[in-house]
One Martini backbone bead per residue (centre of mass of N, CA, C, O) as a GRO file, in nm:
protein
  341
    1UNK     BB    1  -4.977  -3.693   8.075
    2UNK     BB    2  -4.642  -3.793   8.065
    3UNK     BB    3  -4.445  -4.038   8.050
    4UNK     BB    4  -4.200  -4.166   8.168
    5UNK     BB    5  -3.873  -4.095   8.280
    6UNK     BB    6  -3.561  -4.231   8.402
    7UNK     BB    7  -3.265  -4.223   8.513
    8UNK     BB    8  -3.057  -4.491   8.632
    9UNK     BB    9  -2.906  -4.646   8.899
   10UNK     BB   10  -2.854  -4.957   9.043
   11UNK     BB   11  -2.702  -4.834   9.324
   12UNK     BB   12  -2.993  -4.665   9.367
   13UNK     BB   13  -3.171  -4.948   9.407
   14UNK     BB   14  -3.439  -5.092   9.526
   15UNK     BB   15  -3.545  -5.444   9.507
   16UNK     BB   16  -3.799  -5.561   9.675
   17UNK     BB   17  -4.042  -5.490   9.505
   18UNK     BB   18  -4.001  -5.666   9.298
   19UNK     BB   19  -3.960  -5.917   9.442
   20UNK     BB   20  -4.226  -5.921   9.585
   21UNK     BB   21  -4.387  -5.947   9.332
   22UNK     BB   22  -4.305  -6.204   9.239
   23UNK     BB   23  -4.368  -6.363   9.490
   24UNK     BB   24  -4.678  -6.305   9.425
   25UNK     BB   25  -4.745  -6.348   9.130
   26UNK     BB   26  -4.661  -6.180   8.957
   27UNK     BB   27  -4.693  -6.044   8.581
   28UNK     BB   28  -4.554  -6.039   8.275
   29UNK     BB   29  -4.696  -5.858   8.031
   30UNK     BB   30  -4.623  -5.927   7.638
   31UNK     BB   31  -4.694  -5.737   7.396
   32UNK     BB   32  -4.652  -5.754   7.024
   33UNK     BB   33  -4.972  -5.642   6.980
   34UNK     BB   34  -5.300  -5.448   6.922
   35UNK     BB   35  -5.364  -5.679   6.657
   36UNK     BB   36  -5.665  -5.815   6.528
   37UNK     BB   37  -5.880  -6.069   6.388
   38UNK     BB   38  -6.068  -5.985   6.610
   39UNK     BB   39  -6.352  -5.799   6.788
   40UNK     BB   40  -6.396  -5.730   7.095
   41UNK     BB   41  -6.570  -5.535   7.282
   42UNK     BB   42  -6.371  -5.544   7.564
   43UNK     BB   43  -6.149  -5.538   7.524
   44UNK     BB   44  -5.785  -5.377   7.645
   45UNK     BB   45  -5.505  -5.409   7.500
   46UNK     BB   46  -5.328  -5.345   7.764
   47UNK     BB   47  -5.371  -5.001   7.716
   48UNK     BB   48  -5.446  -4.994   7.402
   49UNK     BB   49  -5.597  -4.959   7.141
   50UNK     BB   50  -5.869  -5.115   7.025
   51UNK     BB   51  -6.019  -5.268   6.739
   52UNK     BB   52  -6.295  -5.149   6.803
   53UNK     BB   53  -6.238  -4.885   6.723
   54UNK     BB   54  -6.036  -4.899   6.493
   55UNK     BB   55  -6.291  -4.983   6.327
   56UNK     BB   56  -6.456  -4.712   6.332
   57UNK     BB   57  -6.216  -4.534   6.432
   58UNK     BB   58  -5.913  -4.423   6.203
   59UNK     BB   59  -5.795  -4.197   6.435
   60UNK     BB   60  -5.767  -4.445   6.641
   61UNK     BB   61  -5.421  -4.567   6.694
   62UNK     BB   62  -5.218  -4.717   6.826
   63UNK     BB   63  -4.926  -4.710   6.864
   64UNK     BB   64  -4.608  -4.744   6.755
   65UNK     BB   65  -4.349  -4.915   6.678
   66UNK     BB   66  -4.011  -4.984   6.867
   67UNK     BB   67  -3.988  -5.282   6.892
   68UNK     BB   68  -3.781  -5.537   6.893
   69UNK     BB   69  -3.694  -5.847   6.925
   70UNK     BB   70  -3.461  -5.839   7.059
   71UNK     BB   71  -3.535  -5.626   7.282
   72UNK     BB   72  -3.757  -5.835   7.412
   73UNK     BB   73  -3.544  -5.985   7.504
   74UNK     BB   74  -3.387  -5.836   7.659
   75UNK     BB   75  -3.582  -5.787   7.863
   76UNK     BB   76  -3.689  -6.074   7.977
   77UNK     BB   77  -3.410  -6.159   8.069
   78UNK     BB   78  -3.377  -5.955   8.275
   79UNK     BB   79  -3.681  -6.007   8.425
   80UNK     BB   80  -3.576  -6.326   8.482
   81UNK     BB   81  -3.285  -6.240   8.634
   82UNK     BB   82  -3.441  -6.065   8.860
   83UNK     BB   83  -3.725  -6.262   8.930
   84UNK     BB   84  -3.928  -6.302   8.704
   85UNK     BB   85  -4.151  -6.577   8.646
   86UNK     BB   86  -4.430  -6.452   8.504
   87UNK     BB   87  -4.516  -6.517   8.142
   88UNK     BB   88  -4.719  -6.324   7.930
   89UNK     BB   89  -4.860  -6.339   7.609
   90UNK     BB   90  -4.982  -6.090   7.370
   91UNK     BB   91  -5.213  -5.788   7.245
   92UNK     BB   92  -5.375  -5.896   7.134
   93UNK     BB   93  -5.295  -6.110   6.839
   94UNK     BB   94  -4.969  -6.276   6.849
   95UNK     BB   95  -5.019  -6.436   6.578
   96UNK     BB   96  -5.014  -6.190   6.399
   97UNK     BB   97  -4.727  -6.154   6.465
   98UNK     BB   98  -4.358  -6.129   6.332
   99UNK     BB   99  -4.269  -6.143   6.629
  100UNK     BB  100  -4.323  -6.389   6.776
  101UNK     BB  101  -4.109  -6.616   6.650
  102UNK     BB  102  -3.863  -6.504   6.730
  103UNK     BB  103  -3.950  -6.472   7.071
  104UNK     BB  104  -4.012  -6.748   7.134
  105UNK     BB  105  -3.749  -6.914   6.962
  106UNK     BB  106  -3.585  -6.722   7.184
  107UNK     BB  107  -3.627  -6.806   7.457
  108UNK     BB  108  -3.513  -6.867   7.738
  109UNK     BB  109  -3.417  -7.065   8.011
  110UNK     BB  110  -3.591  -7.160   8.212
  111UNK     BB  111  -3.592  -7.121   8.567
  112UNK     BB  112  -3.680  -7.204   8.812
  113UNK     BB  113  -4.073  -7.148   8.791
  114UNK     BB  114  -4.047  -7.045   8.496
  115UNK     BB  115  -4.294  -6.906   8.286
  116UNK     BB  116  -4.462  -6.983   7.974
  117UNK     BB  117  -4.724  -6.791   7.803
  118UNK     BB  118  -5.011  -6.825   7.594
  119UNK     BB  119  -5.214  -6.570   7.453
  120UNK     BB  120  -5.531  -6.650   7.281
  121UNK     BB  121  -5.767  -6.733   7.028
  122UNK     BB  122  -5.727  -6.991   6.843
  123UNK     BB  123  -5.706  -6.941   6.538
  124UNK     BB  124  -5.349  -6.940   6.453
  125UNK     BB  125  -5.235  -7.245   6.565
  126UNK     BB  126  -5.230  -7.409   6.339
  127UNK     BB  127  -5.077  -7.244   6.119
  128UNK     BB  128  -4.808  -7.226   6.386
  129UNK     BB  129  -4.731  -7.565   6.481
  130UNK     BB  130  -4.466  -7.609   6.419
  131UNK     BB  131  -4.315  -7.400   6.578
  132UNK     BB  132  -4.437  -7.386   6.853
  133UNK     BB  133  -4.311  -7.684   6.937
  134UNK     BB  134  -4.025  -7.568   6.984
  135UNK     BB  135  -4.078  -7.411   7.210
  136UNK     BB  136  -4.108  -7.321   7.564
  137UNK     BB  137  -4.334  -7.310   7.618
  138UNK     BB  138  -4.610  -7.433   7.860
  139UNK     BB  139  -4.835  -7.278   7.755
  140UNK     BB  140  -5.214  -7.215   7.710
  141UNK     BB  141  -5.440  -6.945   7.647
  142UNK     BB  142  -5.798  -6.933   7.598
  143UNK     BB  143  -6.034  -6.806   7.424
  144UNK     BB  144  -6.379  -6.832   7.558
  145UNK     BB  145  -6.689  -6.653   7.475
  146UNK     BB  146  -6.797  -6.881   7.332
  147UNK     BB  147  -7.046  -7.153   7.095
  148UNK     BB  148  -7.165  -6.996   6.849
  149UNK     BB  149  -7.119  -6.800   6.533
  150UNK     BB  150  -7.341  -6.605   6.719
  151UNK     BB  151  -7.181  -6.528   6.924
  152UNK     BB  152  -6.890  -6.463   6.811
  153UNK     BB  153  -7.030  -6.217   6.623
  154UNK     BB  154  -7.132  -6.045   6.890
  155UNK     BB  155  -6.860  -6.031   7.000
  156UNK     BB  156  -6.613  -6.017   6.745
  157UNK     BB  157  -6.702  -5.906   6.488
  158UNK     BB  158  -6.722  -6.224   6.322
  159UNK     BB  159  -6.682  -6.510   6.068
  160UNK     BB  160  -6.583  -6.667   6.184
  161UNK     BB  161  -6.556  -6.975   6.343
  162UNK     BB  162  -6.580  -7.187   6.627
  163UNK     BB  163  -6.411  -7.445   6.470
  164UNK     BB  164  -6.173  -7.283   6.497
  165UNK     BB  165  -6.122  -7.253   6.787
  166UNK     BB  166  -6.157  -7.541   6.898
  167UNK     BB  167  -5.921  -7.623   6.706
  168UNK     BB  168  -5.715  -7.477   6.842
  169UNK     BB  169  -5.767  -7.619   7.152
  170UNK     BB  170  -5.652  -7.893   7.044
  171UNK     BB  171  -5.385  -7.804   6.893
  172UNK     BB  172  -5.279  -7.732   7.196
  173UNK     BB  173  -5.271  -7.945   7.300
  174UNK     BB  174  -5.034  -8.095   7.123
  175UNK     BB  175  -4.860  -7.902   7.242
  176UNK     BB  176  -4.875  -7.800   7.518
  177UNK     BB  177  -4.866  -7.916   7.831
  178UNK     BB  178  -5.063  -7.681   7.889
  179UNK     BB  179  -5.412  -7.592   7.925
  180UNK     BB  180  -5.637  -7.282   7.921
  181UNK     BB  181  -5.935  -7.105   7.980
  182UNK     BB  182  -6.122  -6.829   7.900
  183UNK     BB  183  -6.435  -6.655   8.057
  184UNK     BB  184  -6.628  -6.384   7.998
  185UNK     BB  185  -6.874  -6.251   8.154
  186UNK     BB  186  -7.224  -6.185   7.982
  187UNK     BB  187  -7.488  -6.121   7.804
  188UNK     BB  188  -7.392  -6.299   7.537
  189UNK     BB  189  -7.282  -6.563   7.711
  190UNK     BB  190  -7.512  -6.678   7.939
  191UNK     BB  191  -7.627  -6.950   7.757
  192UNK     BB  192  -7.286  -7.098   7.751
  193UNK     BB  193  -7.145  -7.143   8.014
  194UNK     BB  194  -7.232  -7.436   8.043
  195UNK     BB  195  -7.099  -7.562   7.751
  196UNK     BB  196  -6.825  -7.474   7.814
  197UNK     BB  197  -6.773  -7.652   8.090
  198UNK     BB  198  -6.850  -7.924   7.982
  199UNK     BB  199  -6.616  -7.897   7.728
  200UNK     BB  200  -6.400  -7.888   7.938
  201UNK     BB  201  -6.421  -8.149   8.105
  202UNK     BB  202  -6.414  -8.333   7.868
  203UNK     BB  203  -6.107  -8.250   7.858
  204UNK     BB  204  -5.947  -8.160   8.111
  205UNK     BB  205  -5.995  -7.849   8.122
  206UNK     BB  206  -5.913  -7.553   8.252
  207UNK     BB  207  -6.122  -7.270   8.404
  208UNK     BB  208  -6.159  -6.893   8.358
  209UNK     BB  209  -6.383  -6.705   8.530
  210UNK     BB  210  -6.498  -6.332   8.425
  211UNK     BB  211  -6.507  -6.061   8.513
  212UNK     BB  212  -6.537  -5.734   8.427
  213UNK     BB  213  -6.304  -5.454   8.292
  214UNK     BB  214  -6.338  -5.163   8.319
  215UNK     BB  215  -6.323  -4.886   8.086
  216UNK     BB  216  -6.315  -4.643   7.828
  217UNK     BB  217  -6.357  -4.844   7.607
  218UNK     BB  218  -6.631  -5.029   7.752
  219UNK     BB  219  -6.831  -4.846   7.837
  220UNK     BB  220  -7.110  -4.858   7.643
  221UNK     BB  221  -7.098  -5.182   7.751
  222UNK     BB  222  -7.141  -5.223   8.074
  223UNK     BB  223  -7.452  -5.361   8.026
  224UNK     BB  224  -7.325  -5.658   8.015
  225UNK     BB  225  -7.264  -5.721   8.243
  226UNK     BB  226  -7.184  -6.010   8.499
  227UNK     BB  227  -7.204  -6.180   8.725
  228UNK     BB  228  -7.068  -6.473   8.932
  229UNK     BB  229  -7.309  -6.603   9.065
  230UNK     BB  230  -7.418  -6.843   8.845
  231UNK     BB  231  -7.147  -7.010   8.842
  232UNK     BB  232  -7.118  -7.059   9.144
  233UNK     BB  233  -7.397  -7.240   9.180
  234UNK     BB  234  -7.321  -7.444   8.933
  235UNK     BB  235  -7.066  -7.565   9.088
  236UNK     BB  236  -7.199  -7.626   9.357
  237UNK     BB  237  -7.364  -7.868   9.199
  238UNK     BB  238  -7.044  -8.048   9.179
  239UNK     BB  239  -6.935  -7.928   9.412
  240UNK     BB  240  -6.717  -7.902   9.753
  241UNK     BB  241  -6.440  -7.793   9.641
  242UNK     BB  242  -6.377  -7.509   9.798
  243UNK     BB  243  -6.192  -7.195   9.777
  244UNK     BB  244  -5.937  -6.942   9.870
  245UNK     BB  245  -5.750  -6.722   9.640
  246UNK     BB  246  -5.487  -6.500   9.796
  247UNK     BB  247  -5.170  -6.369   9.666
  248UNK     BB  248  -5.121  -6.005   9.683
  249UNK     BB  249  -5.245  -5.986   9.367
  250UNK     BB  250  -5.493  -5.889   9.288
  251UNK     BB  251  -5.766  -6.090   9.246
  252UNK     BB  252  -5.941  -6.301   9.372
  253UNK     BB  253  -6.039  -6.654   9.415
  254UNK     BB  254  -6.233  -6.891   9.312
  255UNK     BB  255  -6.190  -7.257   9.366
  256UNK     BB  256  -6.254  -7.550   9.169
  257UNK     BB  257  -6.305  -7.937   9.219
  258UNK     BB  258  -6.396  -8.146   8.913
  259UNK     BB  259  -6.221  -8.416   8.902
  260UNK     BB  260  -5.942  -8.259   8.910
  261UNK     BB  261  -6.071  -7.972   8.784
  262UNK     BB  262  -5.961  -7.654   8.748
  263UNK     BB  263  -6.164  -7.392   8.848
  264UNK     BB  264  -6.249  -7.036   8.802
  265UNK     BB  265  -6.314  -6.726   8.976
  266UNK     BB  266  -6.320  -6.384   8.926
  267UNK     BB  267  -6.420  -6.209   9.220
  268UNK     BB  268  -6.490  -5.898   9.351
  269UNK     BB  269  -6.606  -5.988   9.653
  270UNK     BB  270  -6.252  -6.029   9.725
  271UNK     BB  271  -6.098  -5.792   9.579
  272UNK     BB  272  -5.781  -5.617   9.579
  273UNK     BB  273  -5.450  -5.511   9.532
  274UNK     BB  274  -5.361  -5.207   9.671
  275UNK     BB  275  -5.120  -4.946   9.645
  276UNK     BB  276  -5.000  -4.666   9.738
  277UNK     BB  277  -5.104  -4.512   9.460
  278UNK     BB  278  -5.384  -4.593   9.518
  279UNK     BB  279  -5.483  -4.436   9.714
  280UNK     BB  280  -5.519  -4.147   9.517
  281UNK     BB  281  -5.658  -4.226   9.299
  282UNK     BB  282  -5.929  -4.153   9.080
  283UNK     BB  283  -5.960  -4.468   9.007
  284UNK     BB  284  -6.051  -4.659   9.212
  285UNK     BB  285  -6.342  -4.706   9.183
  286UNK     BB  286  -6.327  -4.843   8.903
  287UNK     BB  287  -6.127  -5.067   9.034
  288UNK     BB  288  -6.072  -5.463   9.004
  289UNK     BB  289  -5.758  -5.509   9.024
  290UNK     BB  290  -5.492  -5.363   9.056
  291UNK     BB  291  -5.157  -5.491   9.129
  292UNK     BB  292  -5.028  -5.760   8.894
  293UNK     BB  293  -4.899  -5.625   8.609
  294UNK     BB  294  -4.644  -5.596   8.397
  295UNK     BB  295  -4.654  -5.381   8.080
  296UNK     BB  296  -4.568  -5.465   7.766
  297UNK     BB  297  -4.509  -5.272   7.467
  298UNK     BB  298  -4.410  -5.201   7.114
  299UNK     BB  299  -4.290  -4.870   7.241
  300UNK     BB  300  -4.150  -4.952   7.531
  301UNK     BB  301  -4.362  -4.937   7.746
  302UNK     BB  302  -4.413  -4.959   8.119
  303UNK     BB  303  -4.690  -5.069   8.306
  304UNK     BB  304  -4.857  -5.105   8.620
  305UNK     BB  305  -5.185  -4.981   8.488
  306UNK     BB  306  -5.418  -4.999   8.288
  307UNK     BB  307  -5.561  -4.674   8.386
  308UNK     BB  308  -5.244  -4.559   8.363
  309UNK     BB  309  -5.079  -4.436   8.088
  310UNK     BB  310  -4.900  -4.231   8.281
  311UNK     BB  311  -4.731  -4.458   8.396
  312UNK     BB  312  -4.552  -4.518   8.191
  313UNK     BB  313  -4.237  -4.665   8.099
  314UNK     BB  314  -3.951  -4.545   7.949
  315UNK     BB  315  -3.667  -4.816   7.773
  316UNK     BB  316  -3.566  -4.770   7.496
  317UNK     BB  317  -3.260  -4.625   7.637
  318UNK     BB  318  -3.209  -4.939   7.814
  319UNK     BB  319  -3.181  -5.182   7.624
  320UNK     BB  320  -2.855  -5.161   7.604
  321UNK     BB  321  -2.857  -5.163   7.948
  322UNK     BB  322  -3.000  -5.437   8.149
  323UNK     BB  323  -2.928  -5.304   8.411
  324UNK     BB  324  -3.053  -5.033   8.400
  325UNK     BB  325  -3.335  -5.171   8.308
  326UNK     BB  326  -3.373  -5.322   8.601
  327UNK     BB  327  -3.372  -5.035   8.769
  328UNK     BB  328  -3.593  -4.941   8.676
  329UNK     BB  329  -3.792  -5.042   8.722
  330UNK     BB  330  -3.785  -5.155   8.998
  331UNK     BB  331  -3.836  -4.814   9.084
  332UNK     BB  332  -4.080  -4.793   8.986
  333UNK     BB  333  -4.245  -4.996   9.154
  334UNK     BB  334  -4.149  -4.828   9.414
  335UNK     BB  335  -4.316  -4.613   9.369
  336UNK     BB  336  -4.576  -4.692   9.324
  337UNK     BB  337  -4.622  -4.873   9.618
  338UNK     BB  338  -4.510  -4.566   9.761
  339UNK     BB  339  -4.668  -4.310   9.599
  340UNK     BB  340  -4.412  -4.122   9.441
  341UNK     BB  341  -4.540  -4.061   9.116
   0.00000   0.00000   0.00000
């Protein structure tokens, strides 16, 4: 199937399930790129081939670029202006885009409530630390899937160093107000779990550890994947703080305060939010996520579902008209949770 396109008229356009979105921390996720200088074997590129592919087999490659800088800033401007609070910039790895400089030191003025995160591996935050601290980010989400350069070398196909990751975790707390980890639950770092955990805790950086996302992507080794019950048993001995957040997008988790450090398991277990058009999906069994973020690719297509990029639509042609490109995802997203895509 091919992506969508669709003029739309502003005055014919129920904005309601946008704002429901919002309402609910939906998030706005804007990919610079789909490159990066690591692979990591899980990727999901946010629904783009990702790099592990492109490194084995060089006829998979990414979409190709069509937005410019100023375009994504017209995007997030209009989405942000339209009600939609939170923005996480992402990829592939961002800052290897010559776009992250122009697009994040161009970010408009946040008004109540909207966050800008960067999503990051933290190898090139030293690199671009001058410009980074004057932008409006208020946040940085860093992966951390490993502690050690043979875990990073198993999970990421990389001779990085992991002292280059922790360096750039470090330079991320002195730039930015918030910093935050995140680790995919794996058997390739099952035995450092508890590690990343401490080593987090003793910085007072909070962690989101994340079950896999199965994908066509990373079928092959669907059977590294590890269920979060080992990390929430060994959190249950730290701590009787413990509660579960379902926001009516994406999936539950269960939140722990370990000396007002707040940790967080997202776990299957507890559900995933499905709207319209997942009633017929065919892929709804396989999906663990629902609908909880639009995401941007640098084609220019805004996608509400990591496994069906037959639901892309195509914005290239409204982002002359501000107006006009807010009518058309609005319809999108309403289309979408009410099944009629």
């Amino acid at each position: 199937m091919q992506e969508l396109t669709r003029p739309v008229g502003a005055d014919a356009v129920d904005f309601t399930a946008l704002q429901n979105f919002a309402a609910l921390r939906g998030q706005l996720r804007v990919s610079f790129t789909p490159r990066c200088n690591i692979a990591c074997w899980f990727c999901h590129n946010e629904g783009d081939v990702p790099p592990p592919l492109t490194k084995v087999d060089r006829s998979r490659q990414p979409r190709p670029q069509q937005m410019a800088a100023a375009d994504y800033l017209t995007l997030i401007r209009s989405l942000v202006d339209a009600g939609l609070k939170r923005v996480y910039f992402t990829g592939g790895e961002p800052l290897t885009s010559p776009m992250a400089r122009p697009i994040l030191e161009g970010l408009p003025e946040p008004g109540p409530d909207v966050s800008y995160t960067l999503i990051t591996n933290g190898t090139r935050v030293r690199t671009h630390r001058s410009w980074l601290s004057s932008t409006r980010l208020d946040k940085a989400k860093v992966s951390l899937h490993y502690f050690s350069d043979d875990t990073l070398k198993a999970i990421a196909g990389t001779r990085i160093s992991i002292d280059t990751v922790l360096d750039g975790i470090e330079v991320a707390r002195e730039i930015f107000p918030q910093v935050e980890l995140n680790t995919l639950l794996q058997k390739e770092n099952a035995h450092e779990v508890g590690r990343i955990l401490d080593w987090a805790l003793e910085r007072r950086l909070p962690v989101q550890f994340i079950e896999l996302v199965g994908t066509d992507f990373n079928e092959a080794r669907a059977g590294s994947a590890v269920s979060a019950d080992a990390i929430l048993h060994y959190l249950r001995t730290l701590t009787k703080d413990e509660h579960v957040e379902i926001a009516g997008v994406g999936q539950g988790r269960r939140v722990f305060r370990i000396d007002g450090i707040e940790i967080d398991v997202i776990h299957r277990d507890l559900g995933r939010h499905h709207v319209g058009q997942c009633g017929t999906c065919p892929l709804r069994p396989q999906c663990v996520e629902g609908f909880w973020a639009l995401r941007v690719d640098r084609n220019g297509g805004v996608q509400p579902c990591l496994l069906r990029d037959d639901l892309r639509l195509n914005v290239n042609e409204l982002l002359s008209d501000p107006e006009r490109l807010v009518a058309a995802v609005a319809g999108h997203v309403t289309s979408f949770t009410e099944g009629t895509l």
